[in-house]
N, C-alpha and C positions, 0 to 999 in steps of 0.2 A: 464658218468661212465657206463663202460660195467660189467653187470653179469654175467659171465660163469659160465656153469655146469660141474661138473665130470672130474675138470682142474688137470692132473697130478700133486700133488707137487713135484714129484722127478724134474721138469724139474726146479724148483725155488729153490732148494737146492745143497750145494757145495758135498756131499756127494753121490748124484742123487738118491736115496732113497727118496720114500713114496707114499704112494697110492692118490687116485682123493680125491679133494675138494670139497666136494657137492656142494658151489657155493666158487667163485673165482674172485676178484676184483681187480685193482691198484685204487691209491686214490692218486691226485696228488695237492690236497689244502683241509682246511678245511672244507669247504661246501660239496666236494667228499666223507667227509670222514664221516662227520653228514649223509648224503646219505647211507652210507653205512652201519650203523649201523643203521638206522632205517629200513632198509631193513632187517636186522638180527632179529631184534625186532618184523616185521610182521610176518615174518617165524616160526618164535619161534625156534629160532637155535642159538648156541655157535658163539664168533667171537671168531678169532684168528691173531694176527697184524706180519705179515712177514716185515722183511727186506730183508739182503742180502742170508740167508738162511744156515748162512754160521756157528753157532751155535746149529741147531738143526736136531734130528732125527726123523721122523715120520713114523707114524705105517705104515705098509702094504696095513691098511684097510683104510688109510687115513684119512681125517676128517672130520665127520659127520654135520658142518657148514661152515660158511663163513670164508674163508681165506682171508685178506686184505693187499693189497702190499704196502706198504709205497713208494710213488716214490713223495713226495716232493722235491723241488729242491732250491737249493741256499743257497751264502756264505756273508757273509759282517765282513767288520772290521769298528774297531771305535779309535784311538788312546787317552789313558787316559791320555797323557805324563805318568808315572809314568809302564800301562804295556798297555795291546791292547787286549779289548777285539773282538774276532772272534766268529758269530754266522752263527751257517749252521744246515740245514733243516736237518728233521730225514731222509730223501731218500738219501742223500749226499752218496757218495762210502768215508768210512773212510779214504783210504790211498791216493784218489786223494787227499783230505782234507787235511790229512797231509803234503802231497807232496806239497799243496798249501801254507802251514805257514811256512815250512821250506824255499823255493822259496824269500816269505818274509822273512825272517832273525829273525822269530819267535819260541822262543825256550819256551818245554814245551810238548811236545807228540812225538817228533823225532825218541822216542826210541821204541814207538807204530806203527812205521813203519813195512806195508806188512802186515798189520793185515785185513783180507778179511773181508766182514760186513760194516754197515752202520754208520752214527753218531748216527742215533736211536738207535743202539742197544749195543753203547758202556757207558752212565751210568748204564744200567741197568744190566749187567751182571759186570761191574768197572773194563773195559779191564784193563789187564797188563802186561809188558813184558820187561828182561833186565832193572830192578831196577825203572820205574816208572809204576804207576796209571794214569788210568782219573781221579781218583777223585781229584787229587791234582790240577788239572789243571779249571775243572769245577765251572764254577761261581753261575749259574741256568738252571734249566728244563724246558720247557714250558710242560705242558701234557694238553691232553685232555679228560677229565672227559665225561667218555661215559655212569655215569649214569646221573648226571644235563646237557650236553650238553654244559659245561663251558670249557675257557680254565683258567688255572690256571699255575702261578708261583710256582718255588719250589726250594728254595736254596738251596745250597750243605748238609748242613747241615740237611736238611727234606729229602731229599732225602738216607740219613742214609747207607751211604756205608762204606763197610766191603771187606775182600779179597774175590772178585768176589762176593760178593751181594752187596742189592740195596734194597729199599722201594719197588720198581717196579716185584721181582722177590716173592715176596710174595702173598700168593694166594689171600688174602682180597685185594689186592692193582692192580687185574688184569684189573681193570678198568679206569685206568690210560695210555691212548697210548701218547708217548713221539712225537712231534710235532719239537721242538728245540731245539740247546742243547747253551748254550753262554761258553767260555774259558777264560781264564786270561793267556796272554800268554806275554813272555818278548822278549826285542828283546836287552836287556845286560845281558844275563847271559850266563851261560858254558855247553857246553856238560856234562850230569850224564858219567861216564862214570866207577864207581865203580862197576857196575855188575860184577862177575870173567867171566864169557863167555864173557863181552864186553871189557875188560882193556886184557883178555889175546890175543885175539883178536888183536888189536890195539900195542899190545907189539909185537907181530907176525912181523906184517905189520912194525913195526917200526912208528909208528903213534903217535908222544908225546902229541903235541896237537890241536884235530880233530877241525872245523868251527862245523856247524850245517848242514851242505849239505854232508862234508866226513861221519858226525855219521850217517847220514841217510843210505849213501851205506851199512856203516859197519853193519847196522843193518841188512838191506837187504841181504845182503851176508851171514852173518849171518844163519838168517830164512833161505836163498835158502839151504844152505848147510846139513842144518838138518830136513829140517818139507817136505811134498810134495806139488810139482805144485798142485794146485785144479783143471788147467785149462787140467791135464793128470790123478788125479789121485782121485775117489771120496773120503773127510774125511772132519771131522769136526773139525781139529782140535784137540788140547790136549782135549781128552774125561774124565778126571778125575781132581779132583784138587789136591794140594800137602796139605796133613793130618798136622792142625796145633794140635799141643801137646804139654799143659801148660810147663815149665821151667822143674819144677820139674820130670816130666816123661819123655821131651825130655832129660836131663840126664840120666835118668834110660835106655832110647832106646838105646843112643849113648854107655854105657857100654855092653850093649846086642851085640849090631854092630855099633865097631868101626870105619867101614869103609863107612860107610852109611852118606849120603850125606844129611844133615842140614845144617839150615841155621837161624839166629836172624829173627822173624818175626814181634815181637812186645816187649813189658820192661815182658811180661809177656810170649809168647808165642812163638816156636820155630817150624819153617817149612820145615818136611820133602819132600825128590824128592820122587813124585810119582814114575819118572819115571827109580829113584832108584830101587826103592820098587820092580814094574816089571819086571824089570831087573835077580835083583838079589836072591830076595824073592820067587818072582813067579813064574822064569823061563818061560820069554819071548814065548822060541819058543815052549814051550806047546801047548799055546794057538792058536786054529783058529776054524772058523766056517763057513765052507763052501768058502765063494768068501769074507767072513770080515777078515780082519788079523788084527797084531801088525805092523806098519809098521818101518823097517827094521831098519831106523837109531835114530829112538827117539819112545821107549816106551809107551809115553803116546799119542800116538797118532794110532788111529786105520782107517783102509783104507777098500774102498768097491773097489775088484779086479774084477770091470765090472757087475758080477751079484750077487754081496750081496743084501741078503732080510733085509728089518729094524730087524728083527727077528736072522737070525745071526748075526748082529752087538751088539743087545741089550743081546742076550743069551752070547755071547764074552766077552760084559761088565762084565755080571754079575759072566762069569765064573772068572774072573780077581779078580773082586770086592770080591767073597766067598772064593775064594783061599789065598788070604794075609789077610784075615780076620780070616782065618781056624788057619793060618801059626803063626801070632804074635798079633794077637785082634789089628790090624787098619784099620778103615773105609776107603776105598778109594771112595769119593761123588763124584754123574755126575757132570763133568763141563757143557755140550751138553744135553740140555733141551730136553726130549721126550714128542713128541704131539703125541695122541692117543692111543689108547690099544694095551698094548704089554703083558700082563700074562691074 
């Protein structure tokens, strides 16, 4: 295991934002990874556990501890007759992962296709997209407890996921690094394909009924058509989540604005579009901060044009965030986790 000092993060982020890592690690097995945190221990310095970087913004001034790369690697299946469980290492790239169970004729995350980031870092934030979850799909977590130096199992169920949270995303629980992730995955069952972006789609194309290899393009096409290349354009991704509002107020909003884009979230709770909200609420093109924008075809998604500082991006946020907060009293929350000082 190599120690580096003063390792840019912007170079390990899809965004390419953020100042040096006072130290800076990959950890490619357990015993790298016990290494590495007892090194943080001697120091007397913060860790911080990266993946694909492809979720989070960091400060300018970077991070005054140890930055640790998850670069575990590997996939295995097991078949139950009945589904097929697949486990792969938290360093895995998510959508080769995916690309690999669809390949199999494994149905159950297809629709989480093109999603940049790792398998590590998809229970903990409970990726989603185009009508499914990870959670629905996850069976157990391996973590590794970096205060007893244990690892531990953690079923779906402990692991207590919600729309885009997680046990893991809570601050008492930052001492849990996610190690593996295990799936319950089918290999008879159907394309979801009731998203309206993904059935309108698919009616487009004339597409009655997709295998599990066309859903994946469609999703893919999809995503190309609206979100940007990361590999042209720096972002994290939908930077905001979509405001859930119990039953009874998401009525009262929809009388407000009738035109405003909800949707059933839960028997109790009803999920507004953020990228509604910004749109139409906010007035998109208000917003920019030097070299951070809104980027052009999907609202909730904010881009760094070459020289955004974390500082513009996170000031952009926030002007977004005060502004539909000013306008109609709704919270718009980070989805894109900020490491370090930014006020």
């Amino acid at each position: 295991m190599n120690i580096q000092e003063n390792e840019p993060i912007a170079r390990h982020t899809t965004f390419r934002i953020g100042g040096p890592a006072r130290y800076f690690c990959g950890v490619s097995n357990e015993a790298e990874l016990k290494e590495a945190l007892l090194f943080a221990e001697k120091q007397a310095v913060p860790f911080f556990v990266l993946g694909g970087g492809s979720n989070i913004l960091v400060s300018d001034n970077g991070f005054q501890g140890l930055v640790i790369k998850m670069c575990l690697r590997g996939k295995e299946y097991s078949d139950d007759g009945s589904f097929v469980r697949a486990i792969a290492q938290a360093g895995e790239s998510w959508d080769s992962f995916v690309e690999d169970t669809v390949l199999r004729g494994l149905y159950g995350i297809e629709n989480l296709s093109a999603i940049p980031g790792t398998v590590g870092a998809s229970p903990i934030q409970n990726i989603g997209a185009y009508g499914q979850e990870v959670k629905d799909t996850i069976e157990w977590v391996d973590v590794f407890d970096s205060k007893t130096h244990e690892v531990r199992r953690l079923s779906n169920t402990e692991c207590a996921f919600a729309y885009r949270q997680s046990i893991f995303k809570k601050e008492e629980n930052k001492h849990l690094i996610v190690l593996r992730v295990a799936f319950h995955l089918s290999a008879n069952a159907r394309p979801n394909t009731h998203y309206h972006g993904v059935s309108e789609y698919l009616l487009e194309k004339g597409i009655i009924d997709p295998n599990i290899a066309r859903m994946r393009e469609a999703i893919i096409d999809i995503r190309k058509k609206k979100l940007p290349d990361i590999r042209e354009i720096g972002t994290a991704g939908s930077f905001f989540k979509n405001p859930l509002l119990p039953r009874a107020h998401g009525h009262i909003f929809k009388n407000l604005f009738p035109e405003a884009q909800m949707y059933p979230h839960t028997d109790t709770h009803d999920k507004i579009s953020a990228a509604w909200l910004i749109k139409y609420v906010g007035g998109e093109k208000r917003f920019r901060r030097g070299d951070a924008a809104i980027y052009v075809r999907q609202p909730l998604v904010l881009v760094n044009h070459h020289r955004a500082t974390a500082k513009d991006v996170f000031d952009l946020a926030y002007d977004i965030q005060s502004h539909i907060k000013k306008e109609i009293g709704v919270t718009l929350e980070f989805e894109v986790e900020t490491i370090g000082e930014f006020l």
